[in-house]
C-alpha positions as CSV (number, residue, x, y, z in Angstrom):
1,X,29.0,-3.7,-56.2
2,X,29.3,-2.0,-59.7
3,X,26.2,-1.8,-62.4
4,X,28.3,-4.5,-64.3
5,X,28.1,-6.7,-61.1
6,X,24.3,-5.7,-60.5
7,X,23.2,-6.6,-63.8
8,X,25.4,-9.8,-63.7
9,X,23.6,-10.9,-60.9
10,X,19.7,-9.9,-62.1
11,X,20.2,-11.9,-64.8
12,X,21.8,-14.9,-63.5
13,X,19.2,-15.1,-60.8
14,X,16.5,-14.8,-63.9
15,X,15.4,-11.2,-62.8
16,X,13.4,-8.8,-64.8
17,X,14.5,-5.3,-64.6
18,X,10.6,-5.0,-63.4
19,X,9.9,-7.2,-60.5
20,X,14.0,-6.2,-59.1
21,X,13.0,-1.8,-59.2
22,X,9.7,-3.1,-57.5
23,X,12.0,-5.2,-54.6
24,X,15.0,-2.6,-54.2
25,X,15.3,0.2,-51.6
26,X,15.0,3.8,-53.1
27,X,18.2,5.5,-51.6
28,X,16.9,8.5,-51.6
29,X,12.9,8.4,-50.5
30,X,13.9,5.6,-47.7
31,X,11.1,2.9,-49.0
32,X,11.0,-0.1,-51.3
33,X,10.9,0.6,-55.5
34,X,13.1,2.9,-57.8
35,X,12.3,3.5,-61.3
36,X,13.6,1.0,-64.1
37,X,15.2,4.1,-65.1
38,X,17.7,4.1,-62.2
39,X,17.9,0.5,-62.4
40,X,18.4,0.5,-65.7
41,X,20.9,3.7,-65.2
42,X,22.8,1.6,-62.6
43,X,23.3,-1.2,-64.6
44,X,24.5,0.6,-67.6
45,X,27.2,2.5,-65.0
46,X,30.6,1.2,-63.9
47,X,30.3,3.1,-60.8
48,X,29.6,1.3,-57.1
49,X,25.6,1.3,-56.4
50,X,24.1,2.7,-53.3
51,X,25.4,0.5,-50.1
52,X,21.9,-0.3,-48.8
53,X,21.0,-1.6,-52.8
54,X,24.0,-3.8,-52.5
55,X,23.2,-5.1,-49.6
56,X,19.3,-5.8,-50.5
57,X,21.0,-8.0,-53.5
58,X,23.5,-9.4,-51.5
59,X,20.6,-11.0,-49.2
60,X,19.0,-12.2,-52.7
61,X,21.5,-14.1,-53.7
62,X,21.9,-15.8,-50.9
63,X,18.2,-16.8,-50.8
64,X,19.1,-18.1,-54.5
65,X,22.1,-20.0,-53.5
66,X,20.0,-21.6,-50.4
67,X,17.1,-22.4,-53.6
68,X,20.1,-24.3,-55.6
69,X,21.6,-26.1,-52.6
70,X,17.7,-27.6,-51.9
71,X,17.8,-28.5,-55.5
72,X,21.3,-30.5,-54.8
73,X,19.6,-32.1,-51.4
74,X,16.6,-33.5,-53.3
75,X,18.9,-35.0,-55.6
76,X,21.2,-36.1,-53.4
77,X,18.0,-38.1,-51.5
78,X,16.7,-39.1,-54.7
79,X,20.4,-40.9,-55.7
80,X,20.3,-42.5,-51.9
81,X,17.0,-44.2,-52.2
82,X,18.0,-45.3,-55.4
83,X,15.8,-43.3,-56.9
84,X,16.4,-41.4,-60.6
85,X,17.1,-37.2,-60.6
86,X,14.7,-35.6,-62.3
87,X,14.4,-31.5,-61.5
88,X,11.2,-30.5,-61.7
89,X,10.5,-26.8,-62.9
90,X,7.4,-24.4,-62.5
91,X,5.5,-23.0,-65.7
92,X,4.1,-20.2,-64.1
93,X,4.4,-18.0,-61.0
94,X,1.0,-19.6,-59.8
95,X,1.7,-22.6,-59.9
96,X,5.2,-22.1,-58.3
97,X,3.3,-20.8,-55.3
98,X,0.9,-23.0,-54.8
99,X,3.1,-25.7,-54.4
100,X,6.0,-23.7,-52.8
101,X,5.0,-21.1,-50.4
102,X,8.6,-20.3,-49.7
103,X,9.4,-18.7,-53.2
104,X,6.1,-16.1,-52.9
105,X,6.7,-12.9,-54.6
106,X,9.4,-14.5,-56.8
107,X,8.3,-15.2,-60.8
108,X,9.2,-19.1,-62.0
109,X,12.3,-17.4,-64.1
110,X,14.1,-17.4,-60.3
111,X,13.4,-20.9,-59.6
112,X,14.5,-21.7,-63.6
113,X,17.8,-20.2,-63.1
114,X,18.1,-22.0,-59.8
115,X,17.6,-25.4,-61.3
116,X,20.1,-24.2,-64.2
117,X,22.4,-24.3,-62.0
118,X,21.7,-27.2,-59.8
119,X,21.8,-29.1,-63.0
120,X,25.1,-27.7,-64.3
121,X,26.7,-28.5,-60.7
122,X,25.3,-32.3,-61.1
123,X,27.1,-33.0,-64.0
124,X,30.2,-32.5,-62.3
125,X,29.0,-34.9,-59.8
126,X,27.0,-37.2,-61.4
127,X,28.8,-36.7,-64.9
128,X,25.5,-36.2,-66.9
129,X,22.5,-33.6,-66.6
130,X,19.6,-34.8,-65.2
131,X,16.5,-34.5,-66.9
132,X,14.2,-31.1,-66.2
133,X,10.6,-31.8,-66.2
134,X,7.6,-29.3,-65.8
135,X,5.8,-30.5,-62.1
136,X,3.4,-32.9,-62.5
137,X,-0.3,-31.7,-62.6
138,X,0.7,-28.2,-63.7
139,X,-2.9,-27.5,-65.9
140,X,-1.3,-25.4,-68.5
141,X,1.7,-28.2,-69.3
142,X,-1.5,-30.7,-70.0
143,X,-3.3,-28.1,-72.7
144,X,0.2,-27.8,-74.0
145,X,0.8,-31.3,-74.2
146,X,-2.6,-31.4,-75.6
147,X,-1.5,-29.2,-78.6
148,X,1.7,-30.6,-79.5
149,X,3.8,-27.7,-78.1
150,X,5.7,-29.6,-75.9
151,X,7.7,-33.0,-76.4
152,X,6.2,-36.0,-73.6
């Protein structure tokens, strides 16, 4: 994997140069976190990254693509019970945790990107994009709602 490829794949899985330096292995001390200067380096390189680094993002995106293809199942339920698909997104990190303890450590941007993408493969299937709505009971949604910032 080249930086073009690393930086490709941050960004499509909603990644902040931050939280990935925290997450990857440091090559040369032989423990988790590098700089956002060597990230940042990395990305900007065409060279191949450090194997182990690879492989640490290699193992990321598959957790993403097993995230989208749980997006797919739930609508795929929903449309068999008759039900209508509606992909519900997280406003915060919080309150992504809270009510799934399977993306801890991850921000809300991962799960965004994953639902992105769910959504773009469900209008091939469906031929229209299902609505994305912030989870129901999310606090900070209802004082936004409350001010006007976001549509109902």
């Amino acid at each position: 994997m080249n930086g073009a490829e690393l930086r490709t794949v941050r960004e499509s899985m909603g990644l902040s140069m931050e939280w990935l330096a925290q997450r990857l292995p440091n090559p040369v001390l032989g423990r988790m976190g590098i700089s956002v200067k060597t990230l940042r380096r990395w990305e900007r390189d065409n060279q191949d990254i450090p194997g182990d680094v690879a492989e640490h993002l290699n193992e990321l995106m598959g957790l993403f693509v097993g995230l989208v293809d749980r997006e797919l199942d739930k609508a795929d339920n929903a449309l068999r019970s008759g039900a209508q698909v509606i992909l519900e997104r997280y406003s915060r990190d919080s309150e992504m945790v809270t009510r799934n303890v399977s993306l801890a450590g991850f921000p809300a941007a991962f799960h965004a990107a994953a639902l992105f993408l769910a959504r773009e493969r469900l209008l091939h299937i469906l031929g229209y994009r299902p609505a994305i709505r912030y989870v129901a009971g999310d606090p900070l949604l209802a004082v936004e709602l409350k001010k006007g910032l976001v549509a109902e």
